[in-house]
C-alpha positions in Angstrom: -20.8 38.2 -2.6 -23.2 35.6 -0.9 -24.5 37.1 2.1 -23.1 35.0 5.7 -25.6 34.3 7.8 -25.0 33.6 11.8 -27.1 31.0 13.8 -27.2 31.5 17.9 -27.4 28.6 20.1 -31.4 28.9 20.4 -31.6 28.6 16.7 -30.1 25.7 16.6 -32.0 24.0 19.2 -34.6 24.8 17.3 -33.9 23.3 14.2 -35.7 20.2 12.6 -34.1 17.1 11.2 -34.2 18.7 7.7 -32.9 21.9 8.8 -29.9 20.6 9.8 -28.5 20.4 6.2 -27.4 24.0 6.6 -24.5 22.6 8.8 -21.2 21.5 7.8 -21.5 17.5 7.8 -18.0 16.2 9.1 -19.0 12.8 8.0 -19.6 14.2 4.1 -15.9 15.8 4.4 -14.4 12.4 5.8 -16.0 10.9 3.0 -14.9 13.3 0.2 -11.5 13.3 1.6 -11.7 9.7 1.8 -12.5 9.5 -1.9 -9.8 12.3 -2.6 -6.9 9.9 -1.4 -8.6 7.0 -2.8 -8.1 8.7 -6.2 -4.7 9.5 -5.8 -3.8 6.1 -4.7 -5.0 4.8 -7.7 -3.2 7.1 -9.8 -0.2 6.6 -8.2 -0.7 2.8 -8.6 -1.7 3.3 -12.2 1.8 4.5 -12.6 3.5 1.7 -10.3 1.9 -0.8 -12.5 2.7 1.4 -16.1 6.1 1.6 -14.4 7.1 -2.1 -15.1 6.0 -1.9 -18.7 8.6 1.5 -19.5 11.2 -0.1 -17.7 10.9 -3.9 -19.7 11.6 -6.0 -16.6 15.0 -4.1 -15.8 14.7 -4.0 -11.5 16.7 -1.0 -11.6 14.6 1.3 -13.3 11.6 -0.1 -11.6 12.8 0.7 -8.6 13.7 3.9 -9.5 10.2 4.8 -10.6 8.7 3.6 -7.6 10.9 5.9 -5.2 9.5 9.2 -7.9 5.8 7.7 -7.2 6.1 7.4 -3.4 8.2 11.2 -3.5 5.0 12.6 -5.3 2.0 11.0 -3.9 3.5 10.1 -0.4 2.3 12.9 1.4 -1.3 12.9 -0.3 -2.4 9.4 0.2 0.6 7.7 1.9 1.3 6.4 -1.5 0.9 2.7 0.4 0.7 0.7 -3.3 0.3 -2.4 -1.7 -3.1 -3.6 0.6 -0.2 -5.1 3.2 0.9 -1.8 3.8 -2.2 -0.5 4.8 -3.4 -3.5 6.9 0.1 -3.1 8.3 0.1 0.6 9.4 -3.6 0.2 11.0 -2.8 -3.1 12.6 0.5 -1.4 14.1 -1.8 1.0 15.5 -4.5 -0.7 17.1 -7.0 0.2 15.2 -7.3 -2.2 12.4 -11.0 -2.8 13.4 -12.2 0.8 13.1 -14.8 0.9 10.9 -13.0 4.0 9.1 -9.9 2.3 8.4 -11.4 -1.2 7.0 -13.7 1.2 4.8 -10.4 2.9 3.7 -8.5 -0.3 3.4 -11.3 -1.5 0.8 -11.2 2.0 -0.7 -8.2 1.7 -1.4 -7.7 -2.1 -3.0 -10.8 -0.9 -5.3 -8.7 2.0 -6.3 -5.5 0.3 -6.8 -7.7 -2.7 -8.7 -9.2 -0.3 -10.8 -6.2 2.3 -12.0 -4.2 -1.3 -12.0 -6.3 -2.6 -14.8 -6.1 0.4 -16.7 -2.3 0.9 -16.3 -1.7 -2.8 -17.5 -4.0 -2.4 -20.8 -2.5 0.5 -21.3 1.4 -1.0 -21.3 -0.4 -4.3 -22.8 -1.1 -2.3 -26.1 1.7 0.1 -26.4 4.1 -2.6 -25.9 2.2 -4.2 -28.9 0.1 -6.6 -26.4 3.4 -7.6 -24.6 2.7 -8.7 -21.2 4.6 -8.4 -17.7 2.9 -10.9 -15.1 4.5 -12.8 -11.8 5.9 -16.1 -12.1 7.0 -18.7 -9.9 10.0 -20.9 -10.5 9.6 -24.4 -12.7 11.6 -26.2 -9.8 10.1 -24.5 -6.7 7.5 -26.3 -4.6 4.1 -24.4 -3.3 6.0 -24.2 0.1 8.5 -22.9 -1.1 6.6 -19.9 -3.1 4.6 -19.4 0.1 8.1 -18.9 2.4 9.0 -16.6 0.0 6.2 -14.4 -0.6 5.5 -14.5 3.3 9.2 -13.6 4.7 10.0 -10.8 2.1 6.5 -9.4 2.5 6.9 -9.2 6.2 10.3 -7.4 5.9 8.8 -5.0 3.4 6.6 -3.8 6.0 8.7 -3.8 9.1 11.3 -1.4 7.0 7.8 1.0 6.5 7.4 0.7 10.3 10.9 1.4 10.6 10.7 4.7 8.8 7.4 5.8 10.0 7.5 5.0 13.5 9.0 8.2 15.1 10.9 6.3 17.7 13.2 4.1 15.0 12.6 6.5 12.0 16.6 7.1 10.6 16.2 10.2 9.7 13.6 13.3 9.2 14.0 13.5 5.8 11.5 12.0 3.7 13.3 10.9 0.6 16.4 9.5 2.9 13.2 7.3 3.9 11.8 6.5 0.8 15.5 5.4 -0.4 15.8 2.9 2.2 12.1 1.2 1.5 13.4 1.7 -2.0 16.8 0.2 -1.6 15.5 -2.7 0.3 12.5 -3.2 -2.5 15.3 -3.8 -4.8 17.3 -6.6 -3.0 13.9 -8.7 -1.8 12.8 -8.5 -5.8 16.0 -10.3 -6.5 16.4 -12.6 -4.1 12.6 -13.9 -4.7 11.9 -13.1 -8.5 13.8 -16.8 -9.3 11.1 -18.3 -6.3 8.0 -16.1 -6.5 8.7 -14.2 -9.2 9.3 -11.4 -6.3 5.6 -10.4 -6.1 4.9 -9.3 -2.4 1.4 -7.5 -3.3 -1.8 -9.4 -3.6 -3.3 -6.5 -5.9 -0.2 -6.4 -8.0 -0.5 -10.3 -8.8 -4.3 -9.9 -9.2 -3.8 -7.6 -12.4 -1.0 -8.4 -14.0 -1.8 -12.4 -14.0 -5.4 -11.6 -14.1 -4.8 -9.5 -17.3 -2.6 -12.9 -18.7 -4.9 -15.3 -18.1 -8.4 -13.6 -19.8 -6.3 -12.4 -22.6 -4.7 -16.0 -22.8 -1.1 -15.2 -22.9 -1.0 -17.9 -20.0 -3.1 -20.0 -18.8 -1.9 -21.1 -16.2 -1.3 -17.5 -14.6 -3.4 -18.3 -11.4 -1.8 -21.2 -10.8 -1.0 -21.3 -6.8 -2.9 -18.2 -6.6 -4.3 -18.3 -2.9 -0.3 -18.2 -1.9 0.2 -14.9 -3.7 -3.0 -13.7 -1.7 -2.3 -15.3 1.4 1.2 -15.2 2.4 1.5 -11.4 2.0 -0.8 -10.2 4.4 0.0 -13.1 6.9 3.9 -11.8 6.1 2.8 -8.3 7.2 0.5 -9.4 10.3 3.5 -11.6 11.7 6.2 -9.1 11.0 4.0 -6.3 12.5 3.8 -7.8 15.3 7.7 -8.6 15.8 8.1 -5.1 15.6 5.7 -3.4 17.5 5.9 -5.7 20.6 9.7 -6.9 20.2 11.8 -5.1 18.2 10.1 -1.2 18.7 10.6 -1.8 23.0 14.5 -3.2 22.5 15.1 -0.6 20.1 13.9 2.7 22.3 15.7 0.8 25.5 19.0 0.4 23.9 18.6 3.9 22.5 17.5 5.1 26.0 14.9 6.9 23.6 12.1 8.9 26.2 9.2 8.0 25.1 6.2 11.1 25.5 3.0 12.1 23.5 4.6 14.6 21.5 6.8 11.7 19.6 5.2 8.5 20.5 2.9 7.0 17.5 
């Protein structure tokens, strides 16, 4: 057994800059626990994204899978999937320009990039180099694409707020939670796959049409790309917004909800 050594106060004060490697560093642990959830975003994004190829376009399944993936890897890494979800939460609470969350924000888009592109080659040659990818309607005009992608996007993330915020959450149950983002996943899919193709993730576009352009499936897969990476976040900034200075306040004062530290996020 390895021998535990104590260090007093004065032998501390007496240590060098290159002694002090003996003591815990809580910025190494924030950083492997960092890369920890970073990893198991991605993994749980290289199944979102593997997801759409088992299932063969059918919404049902897909949505199915993606309430198992947020059940499994929820409590881990928040099992976010989607870069507006993260920019969402931090921006909801205030701290969107901590250094720690915009290092975890870009943590996490690598990750999901990264697992993403493996998750898509790996449907794109089991399915005998079948591809899935997002596309827009033949009739629909860039405006229209952009309302689309921006309105359902901004829903998507005030339901999360809805569910995580502990003032408006509908239940304590987490997979009563997850079935509601799930549910409401489903219908926004269907009412924008005929516009947008029902994208609402900026990462999500980025592989799968990335993936059918350089294989040349289709050519024109980034066509009116800046809207699916634009309209997205600016869906979840807006809608953030509604809810955490509008709708949150009229919610707890119709409730008469008390608001205190204990329950107040």
């Amino acid at each position: 057994m390895a021998e535990i050594k104590l260090i007093s106060q004065t032998q501390l004060d007496g240590l060098t800059a290159s002694d002090t490697s003996i003591i815990p560093s809580s910025n190494s642990q924030d950083f492997i626990k960092l890369l920890k959830k970073s990893l198991v975003e991605g993994i749980a994004y290289y199944f979102l994204i593997l997801t759409i190829y088992l299932c063969q376009g059918f919404s049902e399944k897909f949505i199915f899978g993606f309430w198992c993936i947020l059940m499994v890897f929820g409590n881990i890494s928040g099992a976010h999937v989607n870069p507006i979800v993260s920019l969402g939460l931090f921006i909801y609470k205030g701290d969107m320009l901590n250094p720690k969350n915009i290092i975890r924000l870009i943590f996490y888009v690598i990750s999901q990039l990264l697992f993403g592109v493996l998750a898509a080659l790996s449907g794109y040659y089991i399915y005998k180099k079948n591809l899935f990818h997002i596309k827009s309607g033949d009739d629909d005009t860039p405006w229209d694409i952009f309302i689309c992608e921006f309105f359902f996007a901004g829903t998507l993330l005030f339901v999360c707020l809805f569910i995580t915020c502990k003032a408006t959450s509908p239940s304590n149950q987490n997979f009563v939670n997850l079935t509601l983002v799930s549910a409401w996943l489903y219908i926004i899919i269907n009412a924008g796959s005929d516009i947008s193709g029902g994208s609402y993730n900026p990462t999500f576009y980025l592989v799968l049409n990335g993936l059918a352009y350089f294989t040349g499936k289709d050519i024109h897969a980034f066509q009116n790309c800046w809207i699916y990476l634009v309209a997205p976040f600016l869906g979840s900034v807006v809608f953030t917004i509604l809810f955490k200075y509008a709708f949150k306040p009229y919610y707890i004062a119709e409730k008469k909800i008390v608001i205190s530290e204990d329950n107040d996020d």
